[in-house]
Every structure is written in C-alpha cells, then in structure tokens.
N, C-alpha and C positions, 0 to 999 in steps of 0.2 A: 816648208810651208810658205804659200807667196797669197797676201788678202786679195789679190786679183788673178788669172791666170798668163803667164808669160806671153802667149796668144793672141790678147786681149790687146785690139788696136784701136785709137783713137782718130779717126776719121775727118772729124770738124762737127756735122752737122747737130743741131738741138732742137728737135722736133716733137709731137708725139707725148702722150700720157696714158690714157687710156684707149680702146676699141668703142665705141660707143654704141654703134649696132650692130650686134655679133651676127646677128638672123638675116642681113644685108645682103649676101650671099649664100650660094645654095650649101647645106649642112651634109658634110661628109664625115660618119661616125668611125670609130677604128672598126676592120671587122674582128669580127666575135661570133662565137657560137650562143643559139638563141638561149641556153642553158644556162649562161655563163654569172655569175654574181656578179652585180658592179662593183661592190664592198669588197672583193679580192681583186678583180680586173685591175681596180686605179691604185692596186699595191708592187713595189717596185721590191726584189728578194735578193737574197743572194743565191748564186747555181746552187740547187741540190735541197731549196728552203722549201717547204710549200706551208701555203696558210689554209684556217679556215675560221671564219665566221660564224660566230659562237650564238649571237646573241644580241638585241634592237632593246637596250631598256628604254629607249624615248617613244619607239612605236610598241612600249607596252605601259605607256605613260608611269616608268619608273623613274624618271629625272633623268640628270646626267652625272653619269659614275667619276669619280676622280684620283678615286683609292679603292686600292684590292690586298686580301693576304691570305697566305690556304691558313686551315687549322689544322688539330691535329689529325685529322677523319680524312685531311685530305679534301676537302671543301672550300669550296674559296671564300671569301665574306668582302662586301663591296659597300661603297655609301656614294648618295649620292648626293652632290657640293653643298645642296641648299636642301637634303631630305634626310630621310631612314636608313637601316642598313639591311642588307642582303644577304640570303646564303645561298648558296648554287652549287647543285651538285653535279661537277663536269662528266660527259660522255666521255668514252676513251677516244683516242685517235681515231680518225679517220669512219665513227660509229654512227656520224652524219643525222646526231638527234639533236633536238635542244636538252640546254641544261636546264634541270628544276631548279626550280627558282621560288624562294620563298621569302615574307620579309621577317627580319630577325626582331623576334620578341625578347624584350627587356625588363623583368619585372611585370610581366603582361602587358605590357605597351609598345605599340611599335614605333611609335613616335617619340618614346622614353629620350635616344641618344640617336645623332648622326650629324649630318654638316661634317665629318672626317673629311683631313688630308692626309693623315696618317692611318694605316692601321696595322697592328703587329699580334699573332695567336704566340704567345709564349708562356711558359709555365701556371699552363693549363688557367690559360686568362685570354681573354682579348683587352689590347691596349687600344683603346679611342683616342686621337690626339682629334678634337674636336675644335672647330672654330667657328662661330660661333657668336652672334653680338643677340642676347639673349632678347627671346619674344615669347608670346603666347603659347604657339606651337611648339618650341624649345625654349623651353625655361635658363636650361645648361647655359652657363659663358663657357665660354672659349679655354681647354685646360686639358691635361693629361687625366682620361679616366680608369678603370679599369674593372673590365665586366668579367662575373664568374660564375658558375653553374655549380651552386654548393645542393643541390638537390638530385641530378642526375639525368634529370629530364628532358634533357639536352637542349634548355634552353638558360640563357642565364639570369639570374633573381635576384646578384649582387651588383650594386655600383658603386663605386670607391673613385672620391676627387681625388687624384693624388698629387695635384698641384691644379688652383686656378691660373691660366694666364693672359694677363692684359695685352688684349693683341687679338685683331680677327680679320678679315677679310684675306685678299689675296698675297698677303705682305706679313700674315699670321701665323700662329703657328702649325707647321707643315708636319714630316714627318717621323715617325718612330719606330727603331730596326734594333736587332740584336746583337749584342756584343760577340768577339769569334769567339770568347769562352765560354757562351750560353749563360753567363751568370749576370748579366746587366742589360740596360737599355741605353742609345743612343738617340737623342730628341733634338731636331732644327727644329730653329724659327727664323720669321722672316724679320728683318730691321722695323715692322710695325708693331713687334711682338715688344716689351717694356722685360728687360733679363731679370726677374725675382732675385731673391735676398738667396743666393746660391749657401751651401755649406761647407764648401771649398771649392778654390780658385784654383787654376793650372795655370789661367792667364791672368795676370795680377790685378785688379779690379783698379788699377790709377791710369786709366784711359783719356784722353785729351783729345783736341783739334789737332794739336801739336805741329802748326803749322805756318808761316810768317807771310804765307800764299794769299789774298786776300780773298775774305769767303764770301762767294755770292751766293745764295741759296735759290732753289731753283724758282725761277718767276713765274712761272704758273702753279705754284703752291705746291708741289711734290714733297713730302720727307720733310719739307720743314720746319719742322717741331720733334724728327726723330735728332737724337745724339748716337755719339758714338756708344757702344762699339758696334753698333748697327745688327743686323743679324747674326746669330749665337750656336750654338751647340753643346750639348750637356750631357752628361753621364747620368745616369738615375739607377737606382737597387731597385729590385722587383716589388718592392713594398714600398717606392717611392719616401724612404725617410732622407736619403740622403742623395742630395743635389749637387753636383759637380761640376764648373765651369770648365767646358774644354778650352774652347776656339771662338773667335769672335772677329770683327770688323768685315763682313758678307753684307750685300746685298740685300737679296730675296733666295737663299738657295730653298727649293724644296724638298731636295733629298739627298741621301746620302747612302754611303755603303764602303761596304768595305773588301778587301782583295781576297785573295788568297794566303797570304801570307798575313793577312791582318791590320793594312792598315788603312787606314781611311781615306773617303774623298768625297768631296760635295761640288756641286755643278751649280755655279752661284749665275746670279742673270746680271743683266748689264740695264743701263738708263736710257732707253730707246730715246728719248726726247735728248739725251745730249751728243747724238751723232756728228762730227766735225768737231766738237772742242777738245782740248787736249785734254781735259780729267774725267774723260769717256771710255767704260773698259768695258771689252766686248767680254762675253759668257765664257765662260773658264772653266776648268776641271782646278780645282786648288787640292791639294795631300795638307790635311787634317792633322797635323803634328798638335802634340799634348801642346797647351799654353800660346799657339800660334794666333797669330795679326792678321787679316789680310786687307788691313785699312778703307772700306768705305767711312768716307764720311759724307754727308745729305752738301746737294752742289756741288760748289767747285773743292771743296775740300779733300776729296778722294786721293790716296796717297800716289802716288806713281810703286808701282811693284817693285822699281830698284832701290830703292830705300831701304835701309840694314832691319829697322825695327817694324817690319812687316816682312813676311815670304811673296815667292814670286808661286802662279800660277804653273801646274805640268803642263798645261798647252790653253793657246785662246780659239773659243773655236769660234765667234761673231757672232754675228746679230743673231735674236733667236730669245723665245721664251720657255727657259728650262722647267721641266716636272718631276720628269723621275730620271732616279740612276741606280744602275743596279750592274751585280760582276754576277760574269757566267762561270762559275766555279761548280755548280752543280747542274751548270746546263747537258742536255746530250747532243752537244756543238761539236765539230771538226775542231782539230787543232786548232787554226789560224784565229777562231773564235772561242777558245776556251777561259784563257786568262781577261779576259776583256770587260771593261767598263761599257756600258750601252745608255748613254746619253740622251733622253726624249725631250725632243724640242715639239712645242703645243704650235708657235704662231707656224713654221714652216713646213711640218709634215715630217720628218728627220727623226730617225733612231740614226745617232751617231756611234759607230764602235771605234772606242778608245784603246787601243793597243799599247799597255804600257810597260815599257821597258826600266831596267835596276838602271840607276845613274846616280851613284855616289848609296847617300841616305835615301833619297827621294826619287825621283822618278821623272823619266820625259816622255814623251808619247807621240803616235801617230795615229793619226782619225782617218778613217774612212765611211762608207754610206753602208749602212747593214738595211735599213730598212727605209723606207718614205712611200710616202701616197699623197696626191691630190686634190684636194687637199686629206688633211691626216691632221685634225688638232687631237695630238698625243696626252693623254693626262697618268695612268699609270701604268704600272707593269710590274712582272714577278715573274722568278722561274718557278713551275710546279711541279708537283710530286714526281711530275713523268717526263720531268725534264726538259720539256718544251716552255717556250716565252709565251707568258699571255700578258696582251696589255688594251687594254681603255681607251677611247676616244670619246671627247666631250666636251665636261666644263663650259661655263658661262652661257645653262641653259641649251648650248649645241645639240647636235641630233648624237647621240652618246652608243657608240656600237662595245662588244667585245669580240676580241680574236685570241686565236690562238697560231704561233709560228714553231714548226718543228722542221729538225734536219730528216731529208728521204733520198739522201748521193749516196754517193759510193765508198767515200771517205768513214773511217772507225770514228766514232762519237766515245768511246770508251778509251780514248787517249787520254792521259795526265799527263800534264807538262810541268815537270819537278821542276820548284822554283823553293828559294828558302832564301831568308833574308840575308843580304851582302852583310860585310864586315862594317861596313858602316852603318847602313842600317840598325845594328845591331850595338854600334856603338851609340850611336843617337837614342834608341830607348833607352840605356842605360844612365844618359845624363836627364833623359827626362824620368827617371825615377824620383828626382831629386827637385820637382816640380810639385810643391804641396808643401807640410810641413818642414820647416827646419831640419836640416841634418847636416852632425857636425862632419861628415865624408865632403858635403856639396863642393866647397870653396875649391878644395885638397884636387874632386875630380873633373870641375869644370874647369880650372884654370889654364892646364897644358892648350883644352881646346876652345878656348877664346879666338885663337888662328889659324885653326884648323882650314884648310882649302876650302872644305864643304859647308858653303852657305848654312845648312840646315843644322849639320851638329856647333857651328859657330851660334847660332838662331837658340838653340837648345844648351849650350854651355852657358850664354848668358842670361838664359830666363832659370837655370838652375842657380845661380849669384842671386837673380833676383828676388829669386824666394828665401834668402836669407838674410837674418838680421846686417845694415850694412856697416857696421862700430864691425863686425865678423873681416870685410872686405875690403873696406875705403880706404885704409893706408896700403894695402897691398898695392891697389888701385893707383893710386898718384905715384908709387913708388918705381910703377912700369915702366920699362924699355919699349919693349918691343910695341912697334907701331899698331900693331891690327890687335894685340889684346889693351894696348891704351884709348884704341879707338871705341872698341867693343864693352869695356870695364868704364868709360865714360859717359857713353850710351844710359848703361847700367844706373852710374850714381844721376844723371840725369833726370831719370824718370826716377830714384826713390833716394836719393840722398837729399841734405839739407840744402838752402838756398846760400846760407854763407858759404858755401864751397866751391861756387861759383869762380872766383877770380884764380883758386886752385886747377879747378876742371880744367878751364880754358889755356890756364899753364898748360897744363900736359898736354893738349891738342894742339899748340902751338908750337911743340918740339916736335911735331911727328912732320919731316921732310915729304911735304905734298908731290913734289915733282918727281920722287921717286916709287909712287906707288901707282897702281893698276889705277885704270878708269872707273872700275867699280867700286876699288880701294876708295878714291877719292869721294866718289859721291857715297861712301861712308862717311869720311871724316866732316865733311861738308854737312851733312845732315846732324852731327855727334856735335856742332855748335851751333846749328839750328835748336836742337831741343835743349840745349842750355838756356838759348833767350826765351824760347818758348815756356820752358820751363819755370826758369831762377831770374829772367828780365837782362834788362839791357846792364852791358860793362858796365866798368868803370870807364871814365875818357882814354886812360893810357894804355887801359887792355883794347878799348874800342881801337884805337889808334893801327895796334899790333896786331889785331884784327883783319883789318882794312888791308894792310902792308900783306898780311900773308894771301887774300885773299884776293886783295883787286888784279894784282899783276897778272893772275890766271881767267879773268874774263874779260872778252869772252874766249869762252874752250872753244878746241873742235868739237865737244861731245855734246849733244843737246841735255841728257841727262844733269850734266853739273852744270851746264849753264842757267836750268830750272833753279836750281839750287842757291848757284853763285846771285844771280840776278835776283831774287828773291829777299836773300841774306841781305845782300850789298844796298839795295833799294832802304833795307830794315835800318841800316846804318848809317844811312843819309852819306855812304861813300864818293870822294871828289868823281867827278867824270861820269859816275856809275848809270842817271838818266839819256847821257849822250850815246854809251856805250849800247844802250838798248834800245833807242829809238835807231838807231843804225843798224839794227838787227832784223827791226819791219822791213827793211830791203832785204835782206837775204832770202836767196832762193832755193827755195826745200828740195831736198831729193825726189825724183820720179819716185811715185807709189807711196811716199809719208801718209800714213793713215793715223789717227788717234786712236789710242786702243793698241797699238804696234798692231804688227803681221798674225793673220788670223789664218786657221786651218779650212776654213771655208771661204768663197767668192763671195762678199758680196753682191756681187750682181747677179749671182746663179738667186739669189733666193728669194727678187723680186717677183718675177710671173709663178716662184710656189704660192705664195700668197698675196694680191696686189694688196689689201686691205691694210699690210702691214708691210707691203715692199714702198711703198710711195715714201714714204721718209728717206729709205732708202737708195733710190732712183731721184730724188730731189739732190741729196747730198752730194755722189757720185758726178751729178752734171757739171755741179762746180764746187768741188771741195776747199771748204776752207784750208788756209795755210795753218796749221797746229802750231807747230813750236812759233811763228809770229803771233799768233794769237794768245798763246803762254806769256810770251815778255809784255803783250800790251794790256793784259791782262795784271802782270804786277806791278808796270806806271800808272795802273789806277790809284796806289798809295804814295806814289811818289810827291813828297809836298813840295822838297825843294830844287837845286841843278838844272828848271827848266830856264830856255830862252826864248823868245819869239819865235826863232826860227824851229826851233824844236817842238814848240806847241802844233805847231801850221803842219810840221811834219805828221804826226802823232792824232791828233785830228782829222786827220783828211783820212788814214789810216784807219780810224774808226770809222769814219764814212764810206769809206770803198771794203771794209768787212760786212756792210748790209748786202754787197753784193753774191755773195755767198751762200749757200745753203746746207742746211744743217739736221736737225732732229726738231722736232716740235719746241724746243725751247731756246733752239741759238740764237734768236732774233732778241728773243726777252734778255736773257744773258747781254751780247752787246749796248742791248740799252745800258743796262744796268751799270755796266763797263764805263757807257761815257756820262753817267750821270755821278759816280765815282771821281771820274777824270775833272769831272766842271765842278768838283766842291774844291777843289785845289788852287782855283783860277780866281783871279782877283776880280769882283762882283763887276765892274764895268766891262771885262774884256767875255764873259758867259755868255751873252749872247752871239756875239761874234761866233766862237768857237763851238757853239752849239749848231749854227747854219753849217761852220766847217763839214760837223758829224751827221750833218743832213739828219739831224733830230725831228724834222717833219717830214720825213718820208714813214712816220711811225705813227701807230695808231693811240690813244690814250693811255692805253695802258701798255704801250713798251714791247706787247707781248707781240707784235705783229707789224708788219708794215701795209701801209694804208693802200687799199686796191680799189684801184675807181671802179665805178657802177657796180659795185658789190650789190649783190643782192640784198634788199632791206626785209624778207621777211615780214612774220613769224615763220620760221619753214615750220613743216611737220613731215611723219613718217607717214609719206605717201602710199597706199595701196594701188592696186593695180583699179579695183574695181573704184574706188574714192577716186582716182586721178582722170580716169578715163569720163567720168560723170562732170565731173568738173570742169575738166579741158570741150569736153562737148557742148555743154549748155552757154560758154560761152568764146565761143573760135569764131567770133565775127569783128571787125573796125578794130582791129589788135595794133599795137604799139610797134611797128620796124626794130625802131632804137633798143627798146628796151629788149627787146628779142634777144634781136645781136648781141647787147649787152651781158644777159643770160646766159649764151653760149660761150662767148667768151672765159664769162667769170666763172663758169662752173669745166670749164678748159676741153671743150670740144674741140675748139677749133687746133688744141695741140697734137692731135689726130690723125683727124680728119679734113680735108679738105671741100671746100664750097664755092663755087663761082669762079674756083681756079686759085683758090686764096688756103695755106692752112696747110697741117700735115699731110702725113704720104703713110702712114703708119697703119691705121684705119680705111675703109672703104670712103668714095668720093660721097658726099650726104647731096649732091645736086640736086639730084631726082629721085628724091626718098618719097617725097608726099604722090607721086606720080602712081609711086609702087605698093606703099603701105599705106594700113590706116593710121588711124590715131591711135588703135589698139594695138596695132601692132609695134607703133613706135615707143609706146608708153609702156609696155610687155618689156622690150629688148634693152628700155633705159632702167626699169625697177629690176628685171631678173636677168642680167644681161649673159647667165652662165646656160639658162633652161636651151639656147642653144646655138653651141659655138662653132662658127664655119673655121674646114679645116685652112681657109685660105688666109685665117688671120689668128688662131688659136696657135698658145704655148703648146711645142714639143718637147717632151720630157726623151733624154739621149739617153740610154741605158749601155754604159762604158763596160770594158770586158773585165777593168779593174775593180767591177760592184758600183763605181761612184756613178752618177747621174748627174745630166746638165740639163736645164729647163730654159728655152728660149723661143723666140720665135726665129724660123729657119728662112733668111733673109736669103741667101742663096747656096751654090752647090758647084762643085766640079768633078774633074774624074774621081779626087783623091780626099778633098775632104767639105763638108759643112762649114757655112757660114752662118753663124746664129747671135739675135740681137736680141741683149739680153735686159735692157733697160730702153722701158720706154719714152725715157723724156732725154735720151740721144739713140736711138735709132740706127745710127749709122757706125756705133760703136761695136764690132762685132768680133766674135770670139771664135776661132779658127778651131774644128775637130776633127783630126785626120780619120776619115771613113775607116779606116783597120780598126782604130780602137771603139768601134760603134757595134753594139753585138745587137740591140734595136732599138726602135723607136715608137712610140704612142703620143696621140694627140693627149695635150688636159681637154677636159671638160670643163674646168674652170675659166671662164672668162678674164683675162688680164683688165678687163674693164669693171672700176670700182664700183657695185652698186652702191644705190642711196643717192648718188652725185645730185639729184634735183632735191632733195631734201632738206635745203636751206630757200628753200623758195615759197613764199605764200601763194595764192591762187592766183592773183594777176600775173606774177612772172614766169611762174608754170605757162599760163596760156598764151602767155606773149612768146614763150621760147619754143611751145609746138608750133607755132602759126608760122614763126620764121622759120624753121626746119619743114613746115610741111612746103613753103614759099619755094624753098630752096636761095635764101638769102636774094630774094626778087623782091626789089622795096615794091615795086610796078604793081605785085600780088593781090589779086582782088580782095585777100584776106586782112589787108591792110586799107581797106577804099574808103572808109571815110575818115581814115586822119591823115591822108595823105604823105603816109609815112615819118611823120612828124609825134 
C-alpha cells in the first residue's frame, strides 16, 4: 500500500485551483444511448455487476434516506436523516417497476419515530437507534427504541426507550446490528454521543488522556468538551436490560459488522481539519476485540496506534467520510467478493472492498474499488433477501436516490469459501472470556500469554489481569523476569494499581535491557513509564535520575516512533541536553513520502477532482506538506521550560515561523498558533516580543485560526442565486472599482487557474476575452453552477483500470503507451503516469473540479466590481471603469 502512486512525479510548477468557467469551451458529452439513465451511467462496477435504480425519494419530496434494514416479509424499511420511516416493497430483479413505498405508521402516527442512523428488524421488533435533538415534530431524543406489532395489523403500536442517549447530530448515535448468535444487539456511537452508566465493562471504565504530549485542543472548537474514550460500542439483550461495554476510544465510526467467522469491525473516520499534523489518522477498518482501545482523544491528544495500551488498525484507507460497513457473507457475489468488508465512503463516492485475510488473532487486508460514482454521497447499505447489495445516497438534505447492485457473469455466486478461525484466533477469545467478572482461572491463563508474539492475544492476556482484583496479581507482577510480561504486567498495575507502587513499577522497568529488544518492544517499555507518570506522578530525584541515565543515551533513535516517545518523556523530566537534542531534530529531513496518518490504501490525490468541495484541503496540503515528525518535537518544546539558550530560542522560533508556510487541514494554521503562544509563556516577559516577530505572529489573523490575506473580501457575503446575482450585478455594472475587482479575483483564487492578460494559471481556459463572448448571465450561471456544464477540454476523467480500481484526473497529456494525468489542482504539473494496457475505459465526470459558492463571501459591491473586471478582461482602460479612472 503506498499513500501516493509510485508514478506520481513531481515536476516543480504550483499553479491552478479550481476551472472557473467550465462553459468557456464548447461541451462535449460522453456518448450515450438516448435511453440511458444518468443515475447508472456515472456508476463505475465491477466486470459481471450491473445496477439498477430503484428509486428518487427527494423527487418524491421524501427527504434524504440514511438508513435501511429488510424485515421479516422481506421489505426494506428506510428513514430519513431529518424525517419518518419508510416501507418499500422491492420488485424482483431486473422487473424494471418501482417499489411501493409507504410511510410507516407508529402508534398511528407517522411522524411518531424517525431521524434513524441505525436500523435493525430482529426478533420480531424493529430497532430505531434514533438521533435526535428533541423538537415539536419529534418529541423523541436521541436513544435506542424499539417498535412492535402486538396486534397483527402489520403495523406497529408498541414503543419501548430502551435506553435514552445523550448525543445527536452527525457524531451521535449511529448504528444497530445483530450479534452472529442471533441472541443480541451490537450499538455504535459517535465520540458526541456521552457512554451511559453501562452494566458491565469488557473495557475497564479508568480511561485517561494518559499522555505527557502536550494537549492542544482543536482551535476552531471541534470535540472540545468531548473526553475520552471518545466513540463506544456496546452489547445490548433484546429487552435492552443489560448494557455491555465492548470497545471504546473511535472517532465517529458509523457502522459496524461483522465477518464470517464472527468477528468484528467498524470503519472509524479521521479529523479532516488536522491533515499534515502528526496526530492525524486517516479512516481505518479497526477488528473490534472484547475490552479493546483505539485511542482517540479531542486534538492533539490522539494516541499514535503503536502504543501497547491501544490496537493498531487492519488497514488505513485516508481521507474520506465513513457510513456504512457491511460483509458479503450472504451476498450472491463471485468468490473474489464473498468474504468481504464493503466500506462506503459519503464525501468521495467510494464503496471500498476490504479483502481480509487471517494474520495471527486478527487480520490484515487489502482494499480495492468495488463500487464509486461521480459524484456518489453513499449513506447506507445492506445485503437483501435475494442477495443482491442495495444502498442509499443522500444525507445532509442531498438529492437521496436508492439502488440496487447484483452479480450477472459467468462466475458461480454459490461458492463458499471455508474459512474458521486460526489457532490463535481462537486462543484470543478464550483469554477474552476472562473480560468481565472476576475469575479465579484469569491470572493462571493470561500469564504464559503476556509475551505472546501476537499483539492481540498480548492486548487480551492483559485486559484479562485487568479485570481482576490486583492484591490477586501485583506481587507476581514485580516478581517478573521476563521482559515483555514485566512490560505488559506494568502497563497493567499502571492503569489500576496503587500510586505507592510507583517507585516499585519503575524498579522493574528499569531492569528490562532496552537495547536488547525490538523497535516495537521498545516503544512498549517507553510508554509502560509514560503511564506510571501519567498515572502515579513524577519520581522520586533518584528514580528520576535512573530514569534519565536509562533513557537519555537512546535519544535521539533512528525510529521516529520512540523518538515521540523518548522526547516527550525526556522534555517531562526536564532531562540535561534533552531541549538541544530536539531543536537539532527541526533539521532533519524526513523521508520522501512521510505522510501523517502513515501509508494509506488509497491516493490522496486520486480523490481530489471525486469531490473538489472536500478535495481542496486536500490539494492545499499535498502542495506543501508539512514535515510530521518535525512538527511532533516542536510540538513537545512547547512545554519545555528549561535547557533553552539564545541561540536555541532563534533556532526554534524561526522554525515556528517558516511552519506557516505550510499547508494543512482547516485547523493547522490554528494549531501552530497555538504552538508558539505555548512556546512564548516559557520566555522571559522582555524577550516575547522579540520572539514572537521571530514566529511572524503577524502574519496571523485575530484569532490564530488563519493567516491574514490582504484585500480579503469585507462582506456580508450571502448565498447568491443565479436569478438574485444577475439582478444585482445588472442594475449596477457602470463606474466599477478596477482595484477592487482585481482584488476579488484574486482572493476568491481565480487567477490560480486561469489566465488574463497573459498573467495566471494554465489550468483553466484563458478569461481575456470572456466579456466579448458571454453575458453576465452566462458568466454568473458558470460561477454558481459551474458542473450544469463541463467542457470535455477541461473536465476530470475517471480511468476505469482492468484491476476494478479507478483514477480521476484531468488528462494532461498521452503517448503511444500510456496517460498522463493531473490530479491536484493547485500543482498541475504534478502527474501521474497510467500505462494505456491497464486502462479498460474512460468517461468524462460531469462534475466540475470547480468549487461552487466561491463568490459567496462577497457583498454586492464586490460581486460587481469582480464581473466588470472579468467582463473588462482585466483592461483598467475599460469603459466600465470611466469614471473612477481605475482608481
């Protein structure tokens, strides 16, 4: 898996942002037969798939769907984000009707229940996992309901809370699935959901920051007021008495599911806004083990995945906004897609299929493209009775279609591919049996596997300790040899032993010979005295001292992993050298291809022109990626109080000022602030100002979150219409401002484009002589709706590879043997090589890479001042400028 493709050459040039007027040139459509549905056309399959188009609940003013589940009749039932729920009873294949569609009465109300993210028909109930911020229309908050037909009538007349939960919106609680023994319910929610008073733990409810990292919380107000353990997951009985905590420290995942063999996985999302900094994880497939961590914490807090006291991810798949996940175990799929996780990404159009393979306990995987469209915001899905995939498009009010995908090759759909869980596998349930109450077996059968090779049953031997009294374990504990169970039995008494034990603990981590164990060994032990201080506080001086001794002489590593670590600790203990050692690390130069987030299963750059609206952070980042692991150490001398010198300050400083030059996610800019206003509470009051010009502290806007962009447009913007803009701009397109024009254009980044006067990109059509050619309606049409129509001389092509995957780019040029295509508009010249053999075809998008809305920060004067210099063709001379004399 490489987050970029091998291919992928960097050029030099940095041009280019959006197309501004796609209609500039003449419109050449893909052809197509006159018959042909757009709703399938801009669907990309795999050989042998075919779809069809089920059903428009926005053009039958039903809202937008976001959850589906069959019952038991074999009916589907659907809600919609902000409405009612649905029943529809599907056509067979290929029987080219609509489905009936009725909306489901509740009690005789049809507006009773709905707002669902979740929904589940099981023992002969519907589960509503509703959310919900209670109003006139819906009374309901936000909770596990469950509805039931005790009359026969077939409709249902029972409602049962079976739990309220605090928490709504898109970060609320999501959704509700089947256990494989049919005898239970599994329930995510998102990190805004607040975890209730559960009735037992799997994951020990004494959850922390537990980290000596310093926490910035994100600066434009994201999550900060959530705590750990962030997003949850829970076991629930069918009569919701008894509440079960599985798993915890997630994001926002919205679903979950589970394999073949039974065991779990959720598709958690990542922090769009902190793209380039190091405690930035891209969207992940995580395996759901009983009592399992996967450490979000709100900011900078977020644990790094190599860390002992959290699991790592089965694969990172990037950027992307996760919805549903669901395994084709009772799909009627071809082999190659039987066993398979199907992964729906909303902001990029993307049904990912997760191929996952036995590796130890747990599992590794390979992703490929099963499914995408043009866009395509994905919101659910489900296999149904007749084995075909149907899923949802929608959400956040969108135009909300439903489909339906079945296999029609040549390949047997009636293949089972016997799979039964590995020996270890099997050994890992068995120490998580031992996850609950006390049992006098635990200590006897976790112990041997405290060392165990495998991450997971290591991960599960010591949450089996942990659920036991520890007067049961703690002298066995201190009494250990062996390094990886003194590490692991540490960890342990850490999080739930006494504080007087401390100077004990850190005994036994002191004997374990650092030099002689793995890289990943280490950034165990390294962490296993992190959560001592975090935990129990700082040594005593003479353990500090012995501390220091074991741990300074190892930084810095070659590993960036311990060096997080080491530097972090070392800073904690105000260790000799340890400020010098890190400011010397801001030089060092990172590997080609260091991304934050590690290496992802998808390009980045492929998945800018899927969606610009959500590729622009994207394409911002990518032009000039910050350095990560620099960015980490200068990041932990924000706590550093003492060890500085002059010359070290000047260093470290200046170092903060040339990271504005950088680009990142919506919040790096805030963050950096943040960083040197941290940095300057350390510095003695007469020398802050100084050191604050160092940080080029005024190249920032008030509030931190932005840096300051001259002739920014001053506003009020609004949401411009076509027919309000063109009314506007006409009544007054006389004696117009030049300056401010230019200005306009500028700030709202045309000229990254396109070219005028000979000045500007090469990306977009030349705008010289645009007023010559169009009107105002027509130029104000192509800036609000710049997709209604996209010439093929400047429109993303979507590449349809023979391996199913697909690449979206614009196709900069071409030779005998393969395509050249550029895939980020704000470097242009950066392009990605596709050898013509692996190209099975090609299709224009319809979607315009040009962002609408972009005038939309503009009040009325600057709206008109920036048609008149487009219509001008940036000619101060322009009669449309004659009485201010371009002044």
């Amino acid at each position: 898996m490489n987050a970029q493709p091998n291919t992928l050459k960097l050029l030099v040039a940095v041009t280019g942002i959006f197309l501004f007027v796609a209609s500039y040139t003449s419109l050449k459509r893909n052809p197509a037969t006159a018959d042909e549905n757009p709703k399938i056309a801009k669907l990309k399959l795999q050989p042998g798939f075919k779809a069809e188009h089920l059903y428009s609940p926005s053009e039958n003013e039903q809202g937008s769907w976001v959850a589906m589940a069959f019952d038991d009749k074999g009916r589907m039932i659907t809600s919609d984000q902000y409405g009612i729920l649905y029943r529809l009873t599907i056509p067979a294949i290929g029987q080219g009707t609509a489905p009936k569609t009725e909306k489901l009465t509740i009690q005789g109300d049809t507006v009773a229940l709905g707002n669902a993210q979740g929904l589940l028909y099981a023992f002969n109930s519907l589960y509503v996992m509703m959310n919900n911020s209670a109003n006139k229309k819906f009374p309901r908050k936000s909770g596990l309901y469950r509805l039931q037909d005790t009359n026969g009538d077939d409709q249902f007349d029972k409602v049962t809370l079976m739990k309220e939960l605090k928490g709504d919106g898109e970060h609320g609680p999501h959704s509700v699935i089947l256990s494989p023994d049919k005898k239970s319910l599994y329930i995510v929610a998102g990190n805004y959901t607040d975890p209730p008073k559960f009735d037992s733990y799997r994951l020990p409810p004494n959850w922390k920051y537990d980290k000596l990292f310093p926490h910035i919380k994100d600066p434009r107000g994201h999550a900060t007021d959530r705590t750990e353990p962030g997003g949850w997951i829970a076991n629930v009985d069918p009569e919701g008495k008894h509440w079960e905590l599985v798993s915890g420290g997630y994001r926002n995942t919205y679903d979950i599911a589970f394999n073949e063999v039974g065991d779990l996985f959720a598709y958690d999302s990542d922090m769009e806004w902190d793209f380039g900094l190091p405690w930035y994880r891209p969207t992940r497939i995580c395996h759901v083990t009983s009592g399992s961590e996967y450490g979000w914490r709100t900011g900078s807090g977020t644990w790094e995945p190599t860390l002992p006291d959290n699991l790592p991810p089965v694969i990172g798949i990037g950027q992307g906004s996760p919805t549903n996940l669901l395994h084709t175990k009772d799909a009627k799929f071809p082999a190659k897609y039987k066993n398979t996780l199907l992964a729906f990404d909303w902001s990029f159009g993307i049904v990912h299929a997760i191929h996952l393979k036995p590796s130890g306990s747990t599992y590794s995987a390979e992703r490929d493209e099963f499914l995408s469209g043009l866009p395509l915001p994905l919101t659910d899905g489900a296999i149904g009775p007749d084995g075909a995939l149907y899923f949802l498009t929608g959400g956040r009010r969108l135009e909300s279609d439903l489909y339906r995908v079945y296999y029609n090759g040549p390949e047997s759909t009636e293949v089972s591919v016997a799979t039964a869980p590995t020996k270890e596998n099997t050994l890992r349930r068995e120490l998580e049996a031992f996850h609950g109450e006390p049992n006098s077996m635990a200590v006897e059968k976790a112990w041997p596997n405290l060392s165990h090779p495998d991450r997971f049953i290591r991960y599960a031997a010591r949450m089996a300790l942990e659920h036991q009294p520890v007067t049961e374990w703690q002298d066995k504990a201190l009494a250990e040899k062996d390094p990886i169970k003194v590490i692991n039995t540490m960890i342990a008494l850490a999080r739930h032993g006494n504080a007087d034990q401390k100077e004990n603990i850190l005994k036994s981590l002191l004997g374990v010979n650092y030099r002689t164990l793995s890289e990943s060994q280490q950034v165990d032990v390294l962490r296993a005295f992190e959560l001592v201080f975090t935990r129990m506080g700082a040594p005593s001086a003479a353990t500090k001292a012995k501390v220091i001794a074991y741990m300074n002489p190892n930084f810095p590593s070659s590993g960036n992993e311990q060096n997080k670590i080491l530097s972090r600790t070392l800073v904690y203990l105000d260790a000799p050298g340890v400020v010098a050692k890190c400011v010397a690390m801001l030089d060092k130069k990172e590997a080609a291809g260091t991304i934050a987030g590690g290496q992802t299963a998808t390009s980045s750059a492929d998945l800018i022109m899927r969606n610009p609206a959500y590729g622009l952070d994207i394409a911002k980042m990518l032009e000039k990626t910050p350095p990560v692991q620099q960015t980490y150490i200068a990041t932990v001398l924000t706590s550093a109080k003492t060890g500085w010198t002059p010359q070290l300050r000047e260093k470290y400083f200046k170092w903060l000022g040339n990271a504005l030059n950088y680009r990142g996610g919506n919040s790096y800019i805030g963050f950096i602030d943040r960083m040197q206003k941290l940095a300057l509470a350390n510095v003695p009051k007469a020398q802050v100002a100084h050191y604050e010009k160092l940080s080029r502290a005024d190249l920032l806007t008030k509030s931190g979150n932005d840096l300051v962009i001259k002739n920014y447009p001053k506003g009020p913007g609004k949401n411009w219409k076509l027919d309000l803009a063109v009314e506007s701009v006409e009544k007054g397109l006389t004696s117009r401002n030049f300056q401010q024009g230019k200005d306009m254009y500028n700030a709202i980044t045309c000229s990254r484009c396109h070219s005028m006067g000979g000045e500007g990109g090469n990306v977009g059509p030349d705008l010289t002589q645009l007023g010559t050619r169009f009107t105002t309606k027509d130029i104000l049409e192509a800036i609000i709706d710049p997709s209604k129509a996209v010439s093929d001389q400047y429109a993303a092509t979507q590449f349809i590879l023979k391996n199913g995957d697909s690449v979206v780019g614009r196709l900069a040029n071409e030779d005998n043997t393969a395509y050249y295509v550029s895939q980020n508009p704000y470097a242009p010249d950066m392009l990605m090589k596709i050898a013509k053999k692996d190209v099975a075809s090609s299709k224009y998008s319809s979607v315009s890479v040009m962002l609408p809305g972009l005038i939309n920060g503009l009040n009325e004067e600057e709206l008109r001042d920036l048609i008149a210099y487009l219509k001008s063709g940036g000619n101060q001379n322009h009669e449309i400028f004659a009485s201010k004399g371009g002044k």
